[in-house]
C-alpha positions as CSV (number, residue, x, y, z in Angstrom):
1,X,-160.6,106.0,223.5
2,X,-161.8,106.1,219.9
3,X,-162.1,110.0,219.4
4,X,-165.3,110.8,217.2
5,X,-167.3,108.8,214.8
6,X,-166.0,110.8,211.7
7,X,-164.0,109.2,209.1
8,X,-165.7,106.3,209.6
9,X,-167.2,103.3,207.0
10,X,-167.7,100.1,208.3
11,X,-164.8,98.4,208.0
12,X,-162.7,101.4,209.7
13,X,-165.1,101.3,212.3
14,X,-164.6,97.5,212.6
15,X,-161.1,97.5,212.5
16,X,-161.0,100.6,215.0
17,X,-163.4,98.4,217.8
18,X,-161.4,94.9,217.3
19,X,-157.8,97.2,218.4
20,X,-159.8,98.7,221.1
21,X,-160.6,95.5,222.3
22,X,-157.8,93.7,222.3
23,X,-155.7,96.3,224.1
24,X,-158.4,96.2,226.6
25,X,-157.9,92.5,227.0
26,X,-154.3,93.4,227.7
27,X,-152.8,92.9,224.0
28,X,-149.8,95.0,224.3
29,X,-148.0,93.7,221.2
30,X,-149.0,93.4,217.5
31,X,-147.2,92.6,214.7
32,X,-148.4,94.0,211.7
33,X,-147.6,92.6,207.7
34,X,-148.6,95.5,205.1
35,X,-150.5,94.6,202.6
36,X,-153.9,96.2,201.1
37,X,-157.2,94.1,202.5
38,X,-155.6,94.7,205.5
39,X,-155.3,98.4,205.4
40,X,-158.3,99.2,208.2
41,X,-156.7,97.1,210.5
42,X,-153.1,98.6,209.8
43,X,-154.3,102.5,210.1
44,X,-156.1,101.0,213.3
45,X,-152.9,99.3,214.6
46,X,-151.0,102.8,214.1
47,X,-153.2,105.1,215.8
48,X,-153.1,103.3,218.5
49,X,-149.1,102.6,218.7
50,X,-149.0,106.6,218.3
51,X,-151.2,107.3,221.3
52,X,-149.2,105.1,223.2
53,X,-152.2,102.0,223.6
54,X,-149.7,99.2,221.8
55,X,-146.2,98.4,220.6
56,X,-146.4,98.0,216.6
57,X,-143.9,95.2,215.3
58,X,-144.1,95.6,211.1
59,X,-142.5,93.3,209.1
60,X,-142.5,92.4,205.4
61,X,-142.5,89.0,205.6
62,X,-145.7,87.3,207.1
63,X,-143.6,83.8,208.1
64,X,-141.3,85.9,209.6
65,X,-143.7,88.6,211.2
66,X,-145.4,85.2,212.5
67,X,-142.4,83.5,214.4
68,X,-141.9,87.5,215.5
69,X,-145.4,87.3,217.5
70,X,-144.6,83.9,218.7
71,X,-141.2,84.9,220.6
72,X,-143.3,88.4,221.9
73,X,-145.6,86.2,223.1
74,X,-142.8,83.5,224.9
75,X,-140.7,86.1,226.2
76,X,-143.9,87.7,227.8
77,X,-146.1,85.1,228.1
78,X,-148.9,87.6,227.1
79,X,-151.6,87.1,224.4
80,X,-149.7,88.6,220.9
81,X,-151.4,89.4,217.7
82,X,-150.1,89.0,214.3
83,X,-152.5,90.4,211.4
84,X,-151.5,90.3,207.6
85,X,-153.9,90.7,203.9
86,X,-155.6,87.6,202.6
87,X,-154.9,85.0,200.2
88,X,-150.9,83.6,200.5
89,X,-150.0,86.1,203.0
90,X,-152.6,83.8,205.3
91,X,-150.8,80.6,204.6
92,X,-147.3,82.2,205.6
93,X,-148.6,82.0,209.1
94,X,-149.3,78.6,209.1
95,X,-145.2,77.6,210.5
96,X,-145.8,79.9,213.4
97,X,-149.2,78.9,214.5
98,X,-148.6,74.8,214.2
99,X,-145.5,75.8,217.0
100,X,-147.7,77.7,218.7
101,X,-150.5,75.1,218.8
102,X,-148.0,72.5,219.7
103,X,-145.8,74.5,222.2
104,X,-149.2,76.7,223.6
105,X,-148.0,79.6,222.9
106,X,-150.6,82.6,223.2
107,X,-150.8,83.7,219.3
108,X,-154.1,85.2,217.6
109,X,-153.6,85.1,213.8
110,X,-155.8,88.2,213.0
111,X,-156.2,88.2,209.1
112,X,-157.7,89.8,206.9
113,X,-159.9,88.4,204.5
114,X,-162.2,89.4,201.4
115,X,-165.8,89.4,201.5
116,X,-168.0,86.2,200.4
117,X,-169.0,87.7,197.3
118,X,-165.7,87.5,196.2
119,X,-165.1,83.8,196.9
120,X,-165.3,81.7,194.3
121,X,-165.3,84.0,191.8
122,X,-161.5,84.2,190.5
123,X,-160.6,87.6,192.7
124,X,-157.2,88.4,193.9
125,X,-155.7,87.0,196.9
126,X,-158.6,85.5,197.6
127,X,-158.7,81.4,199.3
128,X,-161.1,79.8,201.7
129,X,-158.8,81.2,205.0
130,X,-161.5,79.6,206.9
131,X,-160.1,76.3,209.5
132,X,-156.4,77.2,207.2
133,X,-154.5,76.4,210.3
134,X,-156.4,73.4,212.1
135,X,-156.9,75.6,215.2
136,X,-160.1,77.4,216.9
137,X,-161.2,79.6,214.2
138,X,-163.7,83.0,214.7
139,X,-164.6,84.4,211.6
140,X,-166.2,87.7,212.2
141,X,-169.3,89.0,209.8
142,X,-168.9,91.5,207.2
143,X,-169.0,95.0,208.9
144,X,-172.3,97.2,207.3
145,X,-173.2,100.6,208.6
146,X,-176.1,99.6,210.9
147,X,-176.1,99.5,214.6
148,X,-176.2,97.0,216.6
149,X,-172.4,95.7,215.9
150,X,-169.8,97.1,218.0
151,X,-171.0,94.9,221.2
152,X,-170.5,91.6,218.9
153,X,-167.1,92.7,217.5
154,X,-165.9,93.4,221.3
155,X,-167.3,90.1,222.6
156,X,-165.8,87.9,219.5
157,X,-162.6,89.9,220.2
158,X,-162.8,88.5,224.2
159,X,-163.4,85.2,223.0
160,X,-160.5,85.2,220.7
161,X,-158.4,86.6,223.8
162,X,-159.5,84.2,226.5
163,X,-159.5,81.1,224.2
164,X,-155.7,82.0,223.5
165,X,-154.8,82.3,226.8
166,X,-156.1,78.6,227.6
167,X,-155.6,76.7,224.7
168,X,-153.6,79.0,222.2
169,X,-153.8,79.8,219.3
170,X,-156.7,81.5,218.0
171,X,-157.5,82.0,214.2
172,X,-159.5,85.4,213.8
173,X,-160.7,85.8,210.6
174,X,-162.0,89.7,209.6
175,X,-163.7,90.2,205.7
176,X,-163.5,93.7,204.8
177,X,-164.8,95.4,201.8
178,X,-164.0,98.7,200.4
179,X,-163.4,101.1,200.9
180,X,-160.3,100.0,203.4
181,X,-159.4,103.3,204.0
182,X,-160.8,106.0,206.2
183,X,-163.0,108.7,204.8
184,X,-165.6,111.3,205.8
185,X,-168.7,110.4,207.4
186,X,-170.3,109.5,210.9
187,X,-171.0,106.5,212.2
188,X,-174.4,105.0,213.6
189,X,-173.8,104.2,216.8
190,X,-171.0,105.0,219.6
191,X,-168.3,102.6,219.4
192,X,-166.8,102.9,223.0
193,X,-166.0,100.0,224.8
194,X,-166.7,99.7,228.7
195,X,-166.2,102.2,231.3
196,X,-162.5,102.8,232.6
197,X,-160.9,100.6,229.7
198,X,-162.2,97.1,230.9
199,X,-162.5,94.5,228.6
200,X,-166.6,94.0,226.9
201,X,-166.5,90.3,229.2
202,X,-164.4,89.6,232.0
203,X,-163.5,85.7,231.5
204,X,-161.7,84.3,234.7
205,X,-159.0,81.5,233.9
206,X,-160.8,77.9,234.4
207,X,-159.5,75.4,236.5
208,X,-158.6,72.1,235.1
209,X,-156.5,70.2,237.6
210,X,-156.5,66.7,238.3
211,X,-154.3,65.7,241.6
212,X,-153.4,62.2,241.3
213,X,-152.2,60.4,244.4
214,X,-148.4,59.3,243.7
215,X,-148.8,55.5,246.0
216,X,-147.8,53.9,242.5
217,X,-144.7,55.7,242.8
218,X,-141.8,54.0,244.9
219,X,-138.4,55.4,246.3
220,X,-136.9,54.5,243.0
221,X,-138.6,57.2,240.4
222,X,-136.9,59.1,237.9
223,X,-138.6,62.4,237.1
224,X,-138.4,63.4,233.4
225,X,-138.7,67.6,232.8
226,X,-139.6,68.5,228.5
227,X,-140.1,71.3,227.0
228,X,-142.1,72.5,229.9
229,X,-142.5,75.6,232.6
230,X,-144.1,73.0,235.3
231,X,-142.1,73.8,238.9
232,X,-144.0,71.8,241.1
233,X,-143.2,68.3,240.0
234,X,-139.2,69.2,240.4
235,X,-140.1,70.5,244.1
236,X,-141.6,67.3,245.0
237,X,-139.1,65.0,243.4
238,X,-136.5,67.2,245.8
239,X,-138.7,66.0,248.8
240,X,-139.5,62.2,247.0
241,X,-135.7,61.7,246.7
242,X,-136.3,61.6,243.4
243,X,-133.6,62.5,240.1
244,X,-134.3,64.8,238.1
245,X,-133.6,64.9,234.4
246,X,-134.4,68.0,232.5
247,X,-134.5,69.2,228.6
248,X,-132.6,72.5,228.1
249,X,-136.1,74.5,228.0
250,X,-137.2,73.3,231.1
251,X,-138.1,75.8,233.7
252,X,-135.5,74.4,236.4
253,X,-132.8,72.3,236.3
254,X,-131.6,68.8,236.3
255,X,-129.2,66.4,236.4
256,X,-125.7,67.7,234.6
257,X,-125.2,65.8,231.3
258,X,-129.1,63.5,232.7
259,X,-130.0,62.7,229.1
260,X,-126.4,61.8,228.1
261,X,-126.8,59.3,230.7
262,X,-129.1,57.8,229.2
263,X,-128.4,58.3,225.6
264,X,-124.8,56.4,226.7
265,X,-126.0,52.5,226.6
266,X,-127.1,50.6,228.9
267,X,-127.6,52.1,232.3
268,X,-125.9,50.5,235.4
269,X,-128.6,48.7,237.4
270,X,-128.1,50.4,240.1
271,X,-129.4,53.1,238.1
272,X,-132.7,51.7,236.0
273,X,-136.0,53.2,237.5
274,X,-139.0,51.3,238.6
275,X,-141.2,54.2,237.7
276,X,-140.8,57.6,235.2
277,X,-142.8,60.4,235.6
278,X,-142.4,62.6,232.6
279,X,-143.6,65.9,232.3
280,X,-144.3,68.4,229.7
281,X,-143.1,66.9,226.1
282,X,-139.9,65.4,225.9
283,X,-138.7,64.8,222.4
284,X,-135.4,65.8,222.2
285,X,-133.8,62.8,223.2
286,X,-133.6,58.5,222.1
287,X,-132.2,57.8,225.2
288,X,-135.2,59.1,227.1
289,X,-137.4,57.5,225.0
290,X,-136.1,54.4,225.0
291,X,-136.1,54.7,228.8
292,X,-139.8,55.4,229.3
293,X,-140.5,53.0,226.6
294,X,-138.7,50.2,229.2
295,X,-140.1,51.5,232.5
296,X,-143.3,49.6,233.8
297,X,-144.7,52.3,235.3
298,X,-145.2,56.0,233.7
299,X,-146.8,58.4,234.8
300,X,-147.4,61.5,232.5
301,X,-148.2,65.0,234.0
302,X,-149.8,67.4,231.1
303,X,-152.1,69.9,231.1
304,X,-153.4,68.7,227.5
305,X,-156.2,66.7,227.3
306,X,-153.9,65.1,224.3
307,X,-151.3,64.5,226.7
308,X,-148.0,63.5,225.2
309,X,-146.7,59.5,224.9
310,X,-145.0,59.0,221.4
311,X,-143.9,55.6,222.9
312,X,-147.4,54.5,223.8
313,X,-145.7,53.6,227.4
314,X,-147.9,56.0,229.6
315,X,-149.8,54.2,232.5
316,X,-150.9,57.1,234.4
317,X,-151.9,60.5,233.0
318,X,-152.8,63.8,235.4
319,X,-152.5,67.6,235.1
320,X,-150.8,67.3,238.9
321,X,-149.1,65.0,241.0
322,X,-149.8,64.2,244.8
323,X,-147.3,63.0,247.4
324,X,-148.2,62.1,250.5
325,X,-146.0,59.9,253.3
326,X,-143.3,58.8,250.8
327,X,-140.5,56.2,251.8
328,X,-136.9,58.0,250.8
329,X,-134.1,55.9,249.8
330,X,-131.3,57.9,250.1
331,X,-129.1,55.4,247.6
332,X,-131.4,56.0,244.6
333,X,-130.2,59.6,244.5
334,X,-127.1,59.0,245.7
335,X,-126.5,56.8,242.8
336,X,-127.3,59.1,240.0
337,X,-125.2,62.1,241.7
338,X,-122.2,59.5,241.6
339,X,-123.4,59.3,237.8
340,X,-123.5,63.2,237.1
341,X,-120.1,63.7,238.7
342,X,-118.7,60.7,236.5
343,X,-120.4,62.3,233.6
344,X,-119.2,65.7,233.9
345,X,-115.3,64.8,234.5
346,X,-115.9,62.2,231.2
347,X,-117.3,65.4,229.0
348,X,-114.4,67.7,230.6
349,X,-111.9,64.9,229.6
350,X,-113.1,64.4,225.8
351,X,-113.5,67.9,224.9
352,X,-110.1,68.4,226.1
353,X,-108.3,66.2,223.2
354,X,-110.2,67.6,221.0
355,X,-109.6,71.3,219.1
356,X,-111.9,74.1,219.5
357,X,-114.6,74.2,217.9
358,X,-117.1,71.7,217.4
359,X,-120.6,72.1,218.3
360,X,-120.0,70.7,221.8
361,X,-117.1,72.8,222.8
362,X,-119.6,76.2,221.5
363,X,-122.7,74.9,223.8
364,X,-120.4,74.3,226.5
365,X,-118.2,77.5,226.5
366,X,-121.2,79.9,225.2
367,X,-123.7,78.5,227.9
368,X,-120.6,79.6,230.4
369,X,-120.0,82.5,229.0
370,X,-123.6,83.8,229.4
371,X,-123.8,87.1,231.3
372,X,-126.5,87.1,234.5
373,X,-129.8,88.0,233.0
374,X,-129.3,87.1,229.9
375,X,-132.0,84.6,228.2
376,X,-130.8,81.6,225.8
377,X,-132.6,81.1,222.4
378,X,-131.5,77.2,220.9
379,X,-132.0,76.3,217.5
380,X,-133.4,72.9,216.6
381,X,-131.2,70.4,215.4
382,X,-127.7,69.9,216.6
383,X,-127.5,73.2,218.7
384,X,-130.1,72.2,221.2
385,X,-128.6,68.8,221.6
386,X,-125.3,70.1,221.9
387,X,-126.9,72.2,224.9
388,X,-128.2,69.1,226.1
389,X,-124.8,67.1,225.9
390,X,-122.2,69.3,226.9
391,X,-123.8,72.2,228.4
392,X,-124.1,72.8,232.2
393,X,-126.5,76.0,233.0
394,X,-127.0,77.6,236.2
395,X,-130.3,77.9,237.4
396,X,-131.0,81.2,236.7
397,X,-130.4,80.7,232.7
398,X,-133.9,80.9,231.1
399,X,-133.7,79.0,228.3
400,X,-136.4,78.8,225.0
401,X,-136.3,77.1,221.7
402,X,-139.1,75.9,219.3
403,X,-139.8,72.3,220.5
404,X,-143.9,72.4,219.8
405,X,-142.8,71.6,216.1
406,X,-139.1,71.6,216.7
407,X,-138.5,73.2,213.0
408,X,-135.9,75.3,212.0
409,X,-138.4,78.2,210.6
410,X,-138.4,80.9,212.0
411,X,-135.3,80.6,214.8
412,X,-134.0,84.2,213.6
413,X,-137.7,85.8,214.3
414,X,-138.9,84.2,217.6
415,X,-135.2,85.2,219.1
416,X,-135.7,88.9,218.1
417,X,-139.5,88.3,219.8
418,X,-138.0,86.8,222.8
419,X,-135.0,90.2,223.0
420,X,-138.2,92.5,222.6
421,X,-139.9,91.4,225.4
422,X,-138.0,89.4,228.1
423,X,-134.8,91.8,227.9
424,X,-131.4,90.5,226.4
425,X,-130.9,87.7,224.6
426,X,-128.3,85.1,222.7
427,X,-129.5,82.9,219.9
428,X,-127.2,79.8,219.4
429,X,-128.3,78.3,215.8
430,X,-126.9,76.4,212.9
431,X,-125.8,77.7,209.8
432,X,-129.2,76.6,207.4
433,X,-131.3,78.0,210.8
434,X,-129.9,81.0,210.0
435,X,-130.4,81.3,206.6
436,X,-133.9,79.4,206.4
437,X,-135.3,83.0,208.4
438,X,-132.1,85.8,207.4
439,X,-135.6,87.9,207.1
440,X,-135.8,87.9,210.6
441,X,-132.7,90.8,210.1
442,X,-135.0,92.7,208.1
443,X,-136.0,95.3,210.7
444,X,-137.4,99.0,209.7
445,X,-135.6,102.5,211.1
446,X,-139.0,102.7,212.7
447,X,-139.2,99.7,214.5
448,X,-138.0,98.5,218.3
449,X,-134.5,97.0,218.3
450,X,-133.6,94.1,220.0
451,X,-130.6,93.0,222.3
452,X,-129.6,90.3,220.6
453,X,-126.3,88.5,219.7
454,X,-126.9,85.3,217.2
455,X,-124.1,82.9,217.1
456,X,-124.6,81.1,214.1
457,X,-122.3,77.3,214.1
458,X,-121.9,77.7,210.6
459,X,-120.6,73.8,209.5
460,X,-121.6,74.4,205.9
461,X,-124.6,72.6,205.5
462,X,-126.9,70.0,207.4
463,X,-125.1,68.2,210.2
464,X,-127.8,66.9,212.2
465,X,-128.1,64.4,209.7
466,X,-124.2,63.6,210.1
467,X,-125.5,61.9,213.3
468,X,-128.4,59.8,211.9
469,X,-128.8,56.7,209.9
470,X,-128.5,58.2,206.6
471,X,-125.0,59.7,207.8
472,X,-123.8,56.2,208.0
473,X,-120.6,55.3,206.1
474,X,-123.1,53.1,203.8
475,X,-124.7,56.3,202.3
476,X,-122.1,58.3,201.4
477,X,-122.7,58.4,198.0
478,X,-125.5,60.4,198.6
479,X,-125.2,61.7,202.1
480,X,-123.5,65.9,200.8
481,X,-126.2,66.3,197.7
482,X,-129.0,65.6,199.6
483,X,-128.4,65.9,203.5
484,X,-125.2,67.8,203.9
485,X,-126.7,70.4,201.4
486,X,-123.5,72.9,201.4
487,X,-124.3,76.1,200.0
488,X,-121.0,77.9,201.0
489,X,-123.0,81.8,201.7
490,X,-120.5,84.0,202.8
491,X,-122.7,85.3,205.9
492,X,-120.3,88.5,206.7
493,X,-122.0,89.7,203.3
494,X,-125.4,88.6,203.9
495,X,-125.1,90.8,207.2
496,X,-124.1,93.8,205.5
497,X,-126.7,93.8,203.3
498,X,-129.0,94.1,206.6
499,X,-126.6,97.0,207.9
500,X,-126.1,94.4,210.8
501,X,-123.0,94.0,212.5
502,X,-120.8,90.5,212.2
503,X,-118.0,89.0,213.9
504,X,-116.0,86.0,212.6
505,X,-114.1,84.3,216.0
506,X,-112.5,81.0,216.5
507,X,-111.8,80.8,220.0
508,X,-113.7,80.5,223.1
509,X,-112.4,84.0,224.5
510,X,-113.4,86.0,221.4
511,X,-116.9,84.2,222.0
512,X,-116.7,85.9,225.9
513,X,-115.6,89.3,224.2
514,X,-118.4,89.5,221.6
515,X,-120.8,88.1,224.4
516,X,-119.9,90.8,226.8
517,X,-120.1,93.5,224.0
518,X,-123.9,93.3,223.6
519,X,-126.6,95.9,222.9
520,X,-128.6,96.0,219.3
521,X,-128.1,93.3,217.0
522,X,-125.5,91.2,216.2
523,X,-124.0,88.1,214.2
524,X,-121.1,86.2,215.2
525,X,-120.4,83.5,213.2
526,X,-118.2,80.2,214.1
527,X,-116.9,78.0,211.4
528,X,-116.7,74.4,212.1
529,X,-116.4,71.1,210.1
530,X,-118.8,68.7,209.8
531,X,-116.1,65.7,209.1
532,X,-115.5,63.6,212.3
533,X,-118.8,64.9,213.6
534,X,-120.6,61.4,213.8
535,X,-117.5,59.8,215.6
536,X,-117.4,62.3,218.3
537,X,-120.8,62.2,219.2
538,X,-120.2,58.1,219.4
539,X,-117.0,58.7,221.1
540,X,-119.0,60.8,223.8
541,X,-121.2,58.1,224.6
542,X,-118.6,55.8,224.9
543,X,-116.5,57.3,226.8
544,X,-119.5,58.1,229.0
545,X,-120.4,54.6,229.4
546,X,-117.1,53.0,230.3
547,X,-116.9,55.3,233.1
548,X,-120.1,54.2,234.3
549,X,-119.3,51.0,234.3
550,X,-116.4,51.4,236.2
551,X,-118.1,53.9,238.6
552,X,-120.4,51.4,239.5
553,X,-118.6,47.8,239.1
């Protein structure tokens, strides 16, 4: 696997084993930052993406390269690697990894750093990188030619792999000293791993669930889907009679329009819950939150020791969920299907008297539009909400978005990721998304190209904040300075510098056309006003709630 021992000084020999090693672990995609202190690890990377062993990702920009790793690793659900040089390439990470962390995502930040003797001492690029990101941290030891090593650099390297896989991510941190380049000379020991490419330890996935019995549940439970993959819960509300109400990025399906439902006022009694389970982390919505907040009983389902409850409301806490004889009553669900259809024909009605486009009609018609197979990236901000509100996707539609952090860093990156590895894909983001990661169209002739269209809403500035308190009328002396933020880029430019294709349209069938025209990269950008924005979205929920109340009078 490693051809001969020559050319070899300890940190090449390091750097060769720890590659080895991951691709025995099943590490299939790396994505590598040039830089110097790095340069053992980047020689390793390429002789292995050459001898087929790995796919090689490089990228200039390590905050960029890191949101890259992070949508590998999401559209693959593998363990991804990300390795840059020391010092404030390190700290570049940091965006990525605090998603990953909150989202567990399986991300290894493999950096490089220089040698103790250096610390403290004034050197280049040189910071304490140790416990930088808050997460599990290995730092290796310095590589010297003496045997006796390569068995500890394979069994820190399964660590690192099986730690991601379970609690994700992993901080590996690798000192090299010079030279960091090969050069002639033989090693002391053989550096081959275990027979037929197995990994140095074999770590089997531990269990950790908890079945809770569901007897505090009654007939009247609303079920409560996040940012989650969790099946099992929605199969057993189907046989509990139970609603479901599901965040775009849930792995299944809810309610059409569930969280505007309860983001509309006061829910009908007839439709108020005795009990909530909630699954996953659900964040997107005040509506929910305010719900579980005035539910007696809740009942959280995480696999997270620190399971989530931003509302403090949780009285039951599990990794599973138990049913056994359950009573049905077949008016609870009956109830809130009268509700979907009286939201959907409300949403219809509204978007109808109003001109195309606004950020509701794009979710709506884009989400529609979608061929089969085709994966949905969401931005943060309005563009995920506006899935949420106006949006009705089939069951098929896998949909992903950054909701461990729910920043806008990184959207462009983790999209490209996401393309690379779980087939075609369309990113819907906002305009200062776009922007805050237009590195993320920095891509080498060398490098894999993804199937990616990004339809960037492009409202000139900030309008999330159009729709909270600091949008009120009352703050409009400041609100365009320092929310709205226009910065008036012309993006058709901005993609031509990146030699990548853009399309202006400002219709819903010149969305379908440039949706159906896929392959490579693309930008299609929709301009949209920000003005009338706030009184819409309170519009919506108005509408929404009087027919509600009349629904269920």
């Amino acid at each position: 696997m490693l051809g001969d021992n020559g050319e070899v000084n300890p940190s090449t020999a390091q750097a060769r084993v720890l590659v080895d090693e991951l691709i025995r672990n099943d590490v299939r995609h790396v994505v590598l930052s040039p830089g110097s202190r790095n340069a053992p690890l980047s020689f390793a990377l390429h002789e292995a993406a050459v001898a087929g062993r790995l796919t090689l990702h490089v990228r200039v920009d390590e905050r960029s390269a890191g949101f890259l790793a992070l949508g590998l690793a999401r559209g693959s659900g593998q363990v991804t690697a990300v390795t840059c040089t020391s010092g404030t390439a390190v700290a570049n990470l940091h965006p990525a990894v605090l998603e990953a962390r909150h989202a567990g995502v399986p991300l290894i930040a493999l950096t490089a750093d220089r040698p103790v003797e250096l610390h403290r001492t004034g050197a280049s690029q040189t910071v304490d990188q140790h416990g930088i990101f808050g997460v599990d941290t290995l730092d290796l030891p310095v590589a010297e030619r003496r045997a006796g090593q390569n068995a500890l650099w394979r069994s820190l390297v399964c660590r690192a792999v099986a730690a991601a896989r379970e609690n994700a991510p992993v901080h590996v941190n690798v000192p090299l000293r010079e030279p960091l380049v090969p050069e002639p000379g033989d090693w002391v020991e053989p550096l081959e791993g275990r027979p037929f490419g197995m990994p140095w330890t074999r770590v089997a996935t531990r269990a950790t669930s908890s079945l809770h019995p569901a007897d505090h549940l009654g007939p009247r439970t609303l079920v409560v889907l996040g940012d989650t993959d969790d099946r099992e819960v929605a199969e057993l509300a189907e046989r509990a009679g139970w609603p479901v109400v599901a965040e775009p990025t849930a792995a299944v399906r809810g309610l059409a329009h569930g969280s505007l439902l309860l983001n509309a006022g006061e829910l009908p009694e007839r439709l108020k819950p005795d009990a909530v389970v909630v699954v996953g982390r659900a964040t997107l919505s005040r509506g929910v939150q305010r719900l579980i907040a005035a539910t007696p009983v809740v009942h959280v389902i995480s696999q997270d020791p620190n399971w989530p409850d931003p509302q403090f409301a949780a009285t039951h806490a599990s990794t599973a969920l138990a049913l056994g004889e359950h009573e049905v009553d077949p008016d609870w669900l009956a109830g809130w299907r009268l509700a979907e259809k009286t939201a959907v024909a409300a949403v219809a009605d509204l978007l109808a008297e109003r001109s195309w486009p606004t950020g509701l009609h794009v979710a709506r018609d884009l989400v529609a539009l979608l061929r089969p197979g085709t994966n949905l990236f969401v931005g943060s901000s309005n563009p995920i909400r506006d899935v949420d509100l106006a949006a009705t996707a089939g069951p098929h539609l896998r949909t992903y978005a950054n909701r461990g952090t729910a920043g806008i860093d990184g959207s462009v990156s983790t999209a490209v990721g996401i393309a690379l590895t779980a087939g075609p894909t369309c990113a819907l983001i906002g305009d200062l998304t776009f922007l805050h990661d237009t590195n993320g169209l920095l891509i080498g002739p060398d490098e894999p190209r993804p199937d990616l269209t990004v339809v960037v809403l492009n409202d000139d500035g900030g309008g999330i904040f159009a729709l909270l308190e600091q949008g009120g009328p009352e703050h409009a002396a400041s609100f365009e300075r320092v929310f709205g933020t226009p910065h008036g880029v012309d993006l058709a430019a901005l993609c031509a510098a990146h030699h990548v294709p853009h399309a202006l349209v400002d219709n819903a069938a010149a969305l379908g056309r440039e949706l159906a025209h896929a392959g490579g990269i693309k930008v299609v950008e929709i301009r949209a006003e920000r003005t009338g924005l706030r009184d819409l979205h309170a519009r919506l929920k108005s509408v929404v709630s009087s027919a509600l109340s009349a629904a269920f009078q």
